[in-house]
N, C-alpha and C positions, 0 to 999 in steps of 0.2 A: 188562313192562319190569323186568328185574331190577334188585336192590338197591345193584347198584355201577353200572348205568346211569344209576339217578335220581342217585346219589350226584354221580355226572358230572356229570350235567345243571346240577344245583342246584351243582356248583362254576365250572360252564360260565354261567353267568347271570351270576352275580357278577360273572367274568371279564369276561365281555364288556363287562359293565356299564360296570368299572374302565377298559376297554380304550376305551370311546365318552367317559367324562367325562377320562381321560388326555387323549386325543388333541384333544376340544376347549382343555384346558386348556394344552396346549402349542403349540396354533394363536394361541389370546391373548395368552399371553408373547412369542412372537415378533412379533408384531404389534404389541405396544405397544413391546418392542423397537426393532424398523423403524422404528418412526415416530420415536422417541426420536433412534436415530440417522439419518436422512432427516434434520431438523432438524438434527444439529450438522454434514452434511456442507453442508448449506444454508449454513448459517454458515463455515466452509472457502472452500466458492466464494466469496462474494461477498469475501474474504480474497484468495484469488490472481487474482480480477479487477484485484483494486486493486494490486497486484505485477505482470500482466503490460501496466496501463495504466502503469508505473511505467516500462517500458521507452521511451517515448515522451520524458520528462521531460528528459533532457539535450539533445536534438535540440531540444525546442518551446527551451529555454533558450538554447542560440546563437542560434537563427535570427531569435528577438526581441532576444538582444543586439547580433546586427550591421543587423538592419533597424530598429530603433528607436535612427538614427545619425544626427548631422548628415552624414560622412562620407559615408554612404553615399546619406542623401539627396541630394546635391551630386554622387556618382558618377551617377544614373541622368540627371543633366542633361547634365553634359560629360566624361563618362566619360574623368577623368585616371588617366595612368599612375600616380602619384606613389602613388593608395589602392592600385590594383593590386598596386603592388613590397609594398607595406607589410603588406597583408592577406590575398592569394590567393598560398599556395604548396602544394606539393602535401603538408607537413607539416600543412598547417592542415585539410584532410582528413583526414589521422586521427587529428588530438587532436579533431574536431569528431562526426567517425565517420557524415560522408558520403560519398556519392558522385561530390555536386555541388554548385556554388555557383553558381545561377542569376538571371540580375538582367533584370525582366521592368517594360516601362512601363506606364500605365495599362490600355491595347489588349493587353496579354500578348503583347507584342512581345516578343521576345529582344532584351536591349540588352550584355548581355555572358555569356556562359556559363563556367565554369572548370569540368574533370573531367581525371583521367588519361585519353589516348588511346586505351587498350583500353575505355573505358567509354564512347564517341561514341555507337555504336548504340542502348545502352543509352536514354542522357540522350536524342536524339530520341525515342522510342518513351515516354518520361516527358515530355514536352511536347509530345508528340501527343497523350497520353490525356489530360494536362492540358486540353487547350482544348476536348478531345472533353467531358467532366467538367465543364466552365466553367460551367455552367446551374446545376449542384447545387453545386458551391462557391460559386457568388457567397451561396446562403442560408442560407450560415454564417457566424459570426462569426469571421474569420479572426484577429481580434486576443486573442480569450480561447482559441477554438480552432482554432490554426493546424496541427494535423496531424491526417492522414486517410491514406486509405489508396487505393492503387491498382493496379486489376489489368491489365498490362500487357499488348500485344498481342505481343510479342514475347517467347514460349515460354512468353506464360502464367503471365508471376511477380508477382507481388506485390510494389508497393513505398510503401514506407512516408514520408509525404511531410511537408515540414511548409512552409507556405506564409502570410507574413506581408506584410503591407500594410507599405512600406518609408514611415516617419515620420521627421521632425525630432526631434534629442532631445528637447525641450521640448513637443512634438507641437501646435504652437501654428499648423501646416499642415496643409491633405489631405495626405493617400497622393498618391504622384507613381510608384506604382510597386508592384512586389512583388518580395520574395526568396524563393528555391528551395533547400531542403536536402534530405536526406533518404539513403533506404539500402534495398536491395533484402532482401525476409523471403525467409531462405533458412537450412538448415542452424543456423547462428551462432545466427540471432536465438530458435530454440527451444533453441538450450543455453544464449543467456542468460537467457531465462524458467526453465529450468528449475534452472541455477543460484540463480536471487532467492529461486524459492519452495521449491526443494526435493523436485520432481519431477521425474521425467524425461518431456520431451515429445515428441511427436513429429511433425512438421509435415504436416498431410494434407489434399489437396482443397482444390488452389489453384487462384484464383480459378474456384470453377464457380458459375456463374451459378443451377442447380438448388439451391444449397444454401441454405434458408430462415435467416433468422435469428428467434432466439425474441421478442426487444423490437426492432420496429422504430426505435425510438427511442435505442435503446444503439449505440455503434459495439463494444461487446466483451458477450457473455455467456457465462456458465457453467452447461452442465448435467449432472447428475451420472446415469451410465445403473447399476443396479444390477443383478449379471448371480445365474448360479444357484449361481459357485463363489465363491471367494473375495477377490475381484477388484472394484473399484466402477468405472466408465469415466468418466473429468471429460471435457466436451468444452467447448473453449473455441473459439465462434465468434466471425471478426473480420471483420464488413464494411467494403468500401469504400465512397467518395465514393456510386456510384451505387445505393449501396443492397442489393446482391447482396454474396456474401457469398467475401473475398477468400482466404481461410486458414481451416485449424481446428488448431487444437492441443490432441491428445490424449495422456492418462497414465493407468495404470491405479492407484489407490491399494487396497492390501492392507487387508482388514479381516475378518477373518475369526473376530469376536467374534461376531456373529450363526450363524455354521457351529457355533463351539463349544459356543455355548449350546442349537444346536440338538441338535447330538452330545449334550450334558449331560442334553437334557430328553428324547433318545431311551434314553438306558440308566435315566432312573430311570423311565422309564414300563416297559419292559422287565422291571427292578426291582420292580415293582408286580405284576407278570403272576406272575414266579416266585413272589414271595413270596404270591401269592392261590393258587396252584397246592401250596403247602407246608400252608398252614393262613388258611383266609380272615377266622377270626376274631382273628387274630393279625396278616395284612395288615391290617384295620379300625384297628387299633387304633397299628401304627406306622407305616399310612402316613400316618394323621392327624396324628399326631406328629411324626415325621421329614420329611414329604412336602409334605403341602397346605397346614401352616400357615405353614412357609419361604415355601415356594411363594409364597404368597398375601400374606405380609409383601413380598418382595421385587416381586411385581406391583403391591403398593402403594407400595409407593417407585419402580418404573419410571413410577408413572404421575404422583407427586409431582415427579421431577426430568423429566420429558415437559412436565409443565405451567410451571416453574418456568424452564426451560431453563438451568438453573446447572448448568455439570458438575463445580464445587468441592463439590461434594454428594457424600457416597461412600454406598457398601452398607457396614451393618453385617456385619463376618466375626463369623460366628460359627456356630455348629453344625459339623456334620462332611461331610466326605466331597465329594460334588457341588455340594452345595448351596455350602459354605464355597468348593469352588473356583472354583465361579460368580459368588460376592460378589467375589475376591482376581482372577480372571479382570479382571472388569466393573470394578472398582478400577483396576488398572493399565493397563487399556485408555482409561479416563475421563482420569488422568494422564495419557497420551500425547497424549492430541486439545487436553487443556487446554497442555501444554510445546509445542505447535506452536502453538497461539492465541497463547500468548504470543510466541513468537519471530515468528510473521507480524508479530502486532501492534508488538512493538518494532522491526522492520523498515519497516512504515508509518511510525512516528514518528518512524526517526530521521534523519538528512539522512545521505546515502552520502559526502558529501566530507569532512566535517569530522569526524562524528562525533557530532556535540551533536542533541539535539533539533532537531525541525523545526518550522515551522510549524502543521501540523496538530495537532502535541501541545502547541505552544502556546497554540489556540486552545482547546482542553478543559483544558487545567491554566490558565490563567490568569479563567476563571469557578469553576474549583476554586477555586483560592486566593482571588479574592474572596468566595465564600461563608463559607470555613474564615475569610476576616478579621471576617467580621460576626460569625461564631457564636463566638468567641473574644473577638472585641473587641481586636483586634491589626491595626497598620498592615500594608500592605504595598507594598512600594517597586519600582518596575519602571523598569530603564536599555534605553532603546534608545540603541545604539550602531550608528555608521558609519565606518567606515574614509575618511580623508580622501584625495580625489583618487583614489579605486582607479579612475577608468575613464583616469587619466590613465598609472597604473601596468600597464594591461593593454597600452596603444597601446605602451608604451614596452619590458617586458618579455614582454609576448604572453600570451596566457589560461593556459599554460599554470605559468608560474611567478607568474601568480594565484592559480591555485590553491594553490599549494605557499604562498603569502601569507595567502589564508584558514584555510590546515592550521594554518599559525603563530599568526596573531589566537585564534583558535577554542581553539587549547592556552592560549596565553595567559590568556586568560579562565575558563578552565575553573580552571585552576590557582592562581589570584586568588581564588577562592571558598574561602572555608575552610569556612561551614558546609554539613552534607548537607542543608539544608531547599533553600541554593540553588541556582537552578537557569539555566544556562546553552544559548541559544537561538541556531540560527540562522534570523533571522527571514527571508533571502533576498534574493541577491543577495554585497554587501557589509554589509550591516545584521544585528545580532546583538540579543537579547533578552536582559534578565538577570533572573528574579526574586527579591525579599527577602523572604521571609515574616518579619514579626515583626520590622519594623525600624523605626528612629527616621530621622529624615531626615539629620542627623550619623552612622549608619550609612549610610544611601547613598551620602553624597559623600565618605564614608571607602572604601567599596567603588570607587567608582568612579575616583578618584581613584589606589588602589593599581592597575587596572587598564589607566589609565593610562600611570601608571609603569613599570609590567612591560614594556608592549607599547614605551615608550622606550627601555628599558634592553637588549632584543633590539638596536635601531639595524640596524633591518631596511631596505636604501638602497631608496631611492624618488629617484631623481636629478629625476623631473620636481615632486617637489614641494618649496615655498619652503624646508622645513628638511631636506630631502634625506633623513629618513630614512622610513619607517610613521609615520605618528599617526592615534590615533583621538576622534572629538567623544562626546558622550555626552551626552543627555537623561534626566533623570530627574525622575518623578510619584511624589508619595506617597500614597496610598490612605487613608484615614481610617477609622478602626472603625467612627464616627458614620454615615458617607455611603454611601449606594448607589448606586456605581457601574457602570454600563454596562461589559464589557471594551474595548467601541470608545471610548466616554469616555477609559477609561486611557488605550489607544492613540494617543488622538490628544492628549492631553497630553504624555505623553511626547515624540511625536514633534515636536508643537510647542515644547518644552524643545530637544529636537536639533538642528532647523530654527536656533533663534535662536544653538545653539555653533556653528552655520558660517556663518550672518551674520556673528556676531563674529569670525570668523578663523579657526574650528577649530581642534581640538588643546587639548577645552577643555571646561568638565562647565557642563552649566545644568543648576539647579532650576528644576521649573516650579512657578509663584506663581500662584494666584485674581488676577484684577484687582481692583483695592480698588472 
C-alpha cells in the first residue's frame, strides 16, 4: 500500500469517525427538539379545544334563557298564543342562530315546533334521531350539559343540538317539559372555528360511525399528526350523543423550525467533513470550538426549556454563522408560539359581548389577588353588581337590544375605574364583577357609587321598570389583610351584600357587615 493510500486511509478513519458521532449527534438534537415541541403543540390543542367548545356557548345560553321561564313553563301546559306572538318570530332565529325552537312535554311529545318552512324535513329528521338518541340523553345532565351533537339520518349531517329541561324561573318545580334549539355543522360552522382560533379548517367525515374517538369520555378532542414536510395535521374529533364520532375538523399548521434545524445541522456536519478532508488536525481543533461546544450548550438548554416547559426562556445568540442563526431561528420561532398562547389565552378569558373579562379569568385573578392581599397586607374590595329588572327589559325590548344594554353597563363601568390595578368583570348573565386591590371600604362605596351615577346619567329607558330608566344594585365585601379568605367566602358575601340592595328596592350600593 502505497504512501498516499495509507495517507487516505488514516484521513478516511477520522472522517468516518467524524461522519458516525455527527450523525448521531444530530439524531439527538432533533429529538430533544420534537419532543420540546410535541409538548408546546400539546399545549396549542388543548387551547383550540377550548375555542372550538366555545362555539356551543351562545346556543347553551338562549336555550337555558328561554327554558328556565315561568312563561314558558306555563306555554307547555296551555300553549297560548299571546307567548307565541311575543317570542317565536322568525327574527328570533337568527339573533338566536338556530334552526328551531322546539317545545317537547315530559313523553318528548312535540307540543309546539317553530322553524322556517324550507327547514320541515330537516326539524323531523332532528326529532327522529332525538328520540332514536333518548336512552343516551336521558344519562346526561341536560341542565349543566344541554348541548350535544347529532348525526342525522338525512344526507348524513350533523347537527348541533342543545336540549334543556323546560323550569319555572324560581325552579321551585319539576321539568314539565323540554326545549329544542340548535344548528346544522356544515360549511359556516368551520369558518367560525376557524375564525375564533385562527386556523383554517376544514370539515371532514361526517357523521361515520368508523371513526374512533381518542377519550371516550370527551365530546371534543385534539390530535396533532406530525408529517415528514413542513406541515403538522391538528385533528379535531367531535362525537355525537351516541358515542360515534359526528365530524372532524382538520388544519394543517406550518412549523418548519424542526426542517431548518435539521437543514442547520445537515451543513455543519457536511462542514465537518470538508474541513477533516482539508487538514484533520485543524478540523479537531475548530470543530471543538466552533462546533460541539455550541452544539452541546444549546442541547443543554433544549433540554432545560424541555423540562421546564416555559417558552419565555430564550437561546443565547451568540457565536457566528449556523449556530447564531439557529439561536435567532429558535428565538423568534419560541416568540411566535408564546404571541399565539397569549391571544388564545386572552380569548379564553375574555367575554365576546362585552369586552371585559369573563368569568373564568375571574376565577384565577381573584385567588390572585387574595393571595397578593395577604402578602402585602392590603384590603381588597370586590362589587358584584346587577342590572335591575334586566329580564323585564329583555321581554319588553327583546335580547337583542339587551345586548346593546349590557355593551352600555360594561363601558360604563369600565370607564368608572380610574385605577390600572382595577379590574372590571362580567361575572354572567346581567351580573358584573369589579375588583379593588388596595382599597379602604370608603374607597369602595366611593367607587361604587360613581358607578352608579354614571350608569344614571346615560338615562338608558327601561319603560317596564319603576324609574323608567337602567339602574343598577351593587354589593360590596371587603377583604381584610388580617383574614383568610376562601374566593367562594368573598363571593358569597358580596353577593349577599347585592341580594339585600334589591330587597331594599334596588338602585342602591350595600356593604356587607360580619354579624355582631
Amino acid at each position: 500500500m502505497s504512501l498516499r493510500e495509507r495517507t487516505l486511509l488514516i484521513l478516511l478513519m477520522p472522517l468516518l469517525i467524524v461522519l458516525i458521532v455527527g450523525a448521531g449527534l444530530r439524531q439527538y438534537v432533533l429529538s430533544e427538539f420534537f419532543t420540546l415541541e410535541q409538548k408546546q403543540f400539546d399545549k396549542l390543542t388543548r387551547q383550540i379545544e377550548r375555542s372550538i367548545l366555545a362555539q356551543e356557548r351562545q346556543l347553551r345560553a338562549f336555550v337555558k334563557d328561554y327554558a328556565i321561564w315561568d312563561d314558558s313553563y306555563r306555554f307547555i301546559e296551555d300553549r297560548n298564543q299571546e307567548y307565541l306572538d311575543s317570542n317565536l318570530a322568525e327574527e328570533t332565529l337568527n339573533t338566536i342562530g338556530t334552526r328551531c325552537i322546539v317545545y317537547f312535554d315530559r313523553n318528548l311529545d312535540v307540543r309546539y315546533r317553530f322553524h322556517r318552512d324550507e327547514d320541515r324535513a330537516l326539524i323531523d329528521a332532528v326529532i327522529q334521531t332525538l328520540r332514536q338518541s333518548w336512552p343516551s340523553i336521558q344519562e346526561r345532565d341536560l341542565e349543566s350539559r344541554p348541548t350535544f351533537y347529532l348525526c342525522l339520518s338525512l344526507a348524513g349531517r350533523p347537527f348541533l343540538a342543545a336540549l334543556h329541561p323546560i323550569l319555572p324561573t324560581e325552579r321551585n318545580q319539576p321539568s314539565n317539559g323540554y326545549l329544542l334549539m340548535g344548528e346544522v355543522v356544515d360549511d359556516l360552522f368551520s369558518q367560525s372555528v376557524s375564525a375564533e382560533t385562527g386556523y383554517d379548517f376544514e370539515l371532514l367525515e361526517i357523521c361515520n360511525r368508523e371513526c374512533s374517538v381518542q377519550h371516550q369520555d370527551e365530546d371534543v378532542s385534539v390530535r396533532t399528526v406530525f408529517s415528514e414536510d413542513q406541515y403538522a395535521q391538528m385533528i379535531v374529533r367531535v362525537k355525537n350523543i351516541d358515542g360515534h364520532c359526528a365530524f372532524l375538523l382538520v388544519t394543517e399548521v406550518y412549523h418548519d423550525t424542526h426542517l431548518h434545524l435539521e437543514r442547520v445541522l445537515n451543513s455543519v456536519l457536511w462542514g465537518g467533513v470538508l474541513l477533516g478532508l482539508l487538514a484533520l488536525a485543524m478540523v479537531a481543533v475548530v470543530l471543538n470550538r466552533l462546533l460541539l461546544t455550541p452544539l452541546s450548550g444549546q442541547i443543554q438548554r433544549f433540554n432545560e426549556i424541555n423540562e421546564s416547559g416555559d417558552l419565555t426562556q430564550r437561546f443565547a445568540e451568540q457565536g457566528s454563522g449556523e449556530i447564531l442563526l439557529l439561536a435567532k431561528t429558535i428565538n423568534r420561532t419560541f416568540e411566535t408560539i408564546q404571541h399565539l398562547n397569549e391571544r388564545l389565552q386572552r380569548s379564553s378569558e375574555t367575554d365576546s359581548l362585552t369586552g371585559l373579562w369573563n368569568r373564568r379569568f375571574f376565577d384565577h385573578q381573584l385567588l390572585r389577588e387574595l393571595q397578593l392581599a395577604r402578602r402585602q397586607h392590603h384590603q381588597l374590595g370586590v362589587l358584584m353588581l346587577d342590572i335591575d329588572y334586566f329580564k323585564l327589559y329583555n321581554d319588553t325590548y327583546g335580547h337583542q337590544r339587551g345586548d346593546e344594554c349590557l355593551k352600555h353597563v360594561a363601558q360604563t363601568i369600565q370607564l368608572s375605574l380610574k385605577r390600572e390595578t382595577d379590574l372590571a368583570i362580567r361575572y354572567g348573565g346581567e351580573e358584573f364583577v369589579v375588583l379593588l386591590p388596595d382599597v379602604s371600604e370608603e374607597g369602595a362605596l366611593m367607587v361604587a357609587e360613581r358607578i352608579r351615577y354614571d350608569l344614571s346619567e346615560l338615562k338608558l329607558l327601561h319603560a317596564a321598570a319603576p324609574k323608567g330608566v337602567v339602574s343598577i344594585s351593587i354589593g360590596i365585601a371587603i377583604v381584610g389583610a388580617d383574614r383568610d379568605e376562601s374566593p367562594e367566602s368573598v363571593v358569597r358575601k358580596a353577593d349577599a351584600a347585592l341580594y339585600q340592595a334589591k330587597q331594599q328596592g334596588r338602585d342602591r350600593i350595600i356593604l356587607w357587615e360580619e354579624a355582631p
